[in-house]
N, C-alpha and C positions, 0 to 999 in steps of 0.2 A: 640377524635377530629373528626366533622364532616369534609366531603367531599367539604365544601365549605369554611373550614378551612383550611384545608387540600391544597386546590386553592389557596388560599389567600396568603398562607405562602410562599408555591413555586413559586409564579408569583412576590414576593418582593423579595426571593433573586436572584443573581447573576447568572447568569450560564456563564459556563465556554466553552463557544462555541469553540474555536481552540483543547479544549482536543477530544470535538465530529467528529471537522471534520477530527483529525489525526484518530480518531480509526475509523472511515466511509472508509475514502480513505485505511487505512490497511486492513477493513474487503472487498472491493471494491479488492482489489492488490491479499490478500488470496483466491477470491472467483474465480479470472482468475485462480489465480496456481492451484486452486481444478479444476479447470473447462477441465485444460489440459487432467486430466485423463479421464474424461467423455466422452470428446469429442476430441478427437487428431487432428480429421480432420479440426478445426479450427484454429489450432496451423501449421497444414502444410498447408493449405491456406493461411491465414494473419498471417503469422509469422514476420513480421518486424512491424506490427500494433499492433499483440500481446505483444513483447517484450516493445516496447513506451509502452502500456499500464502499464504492470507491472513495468516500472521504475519510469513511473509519478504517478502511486500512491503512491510507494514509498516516491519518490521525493515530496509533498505534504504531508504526513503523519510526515515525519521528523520537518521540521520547526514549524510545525503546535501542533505537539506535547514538540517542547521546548517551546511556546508559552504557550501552555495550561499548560506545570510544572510551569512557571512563573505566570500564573495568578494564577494559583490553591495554590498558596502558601498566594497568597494574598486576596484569598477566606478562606483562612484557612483549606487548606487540600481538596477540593472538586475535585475530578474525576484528580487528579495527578498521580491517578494508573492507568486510562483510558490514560490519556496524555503518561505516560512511553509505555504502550503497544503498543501505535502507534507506538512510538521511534524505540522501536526494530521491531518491524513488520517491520517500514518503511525499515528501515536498510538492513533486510534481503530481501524484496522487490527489495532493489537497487542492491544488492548483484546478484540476481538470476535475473536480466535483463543484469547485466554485464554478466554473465555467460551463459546468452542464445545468448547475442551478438558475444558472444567469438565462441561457438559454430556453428553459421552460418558462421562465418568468416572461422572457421578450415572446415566447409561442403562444403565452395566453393573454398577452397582452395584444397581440396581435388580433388572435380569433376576437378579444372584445371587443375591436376598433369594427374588425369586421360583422359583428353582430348588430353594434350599433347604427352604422352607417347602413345596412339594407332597410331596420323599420324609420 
């Protein structure tokens, strides 16, 4: 099959856009959580703009990826393993913003205790 075959064929059928944009916004969400270890000092800078970040990819990945298992079914199986993997990405995504939220709440909960107790 030439390459302009090749074109022709893919540009007629369907794609499944919502499975693309869950697994964008999950590899988006995986690239902040990579990005902590690299560079920490932007995580203790924008740490409340950080953690948004990682929940709304999440948050975006999820829907986005039941979307894309419902179409892709009605693609007849196209990129429904892409659509799952957002799913879960996204999931764990939401998981690890909730748990960074929890964490500055116990960090300033802490520094109060400790403000309190020196006066």
């Amino acid at each position: 099959m030439t390459a302009v075959a090749q074109d022709a064929e893919t540009a007629s059928t369907p794609r499944n856009t919502p499975a693309r944009i869950s697994i964008c916004a999950a590899a988006l969400g995986a690239t902040l959580i990579a990005g902590v270890f690299l560079t920490p000092l932007f995580w203790m800078l924008y740490g409340g703009l950080y953690t948004f970040l990682v929940f709304a990819t999440g948050a975006v990945a999820i829907p986005a990826g039941h979307l894309g298992r419902r179409r892709g079914k009605r693609l007849g199986g196209r990129d429904r393993g892409v659509a799952l993997l957002g799913i879960v990405t996204g999931w764990i995504l939401v998981l690890l913003g909730l748990l960074l939220a929890l964490a500055y709440l116990g960090l300033l909960a802490g520094l109060a205790m400790l403000t309190d107790s020196t006066s």
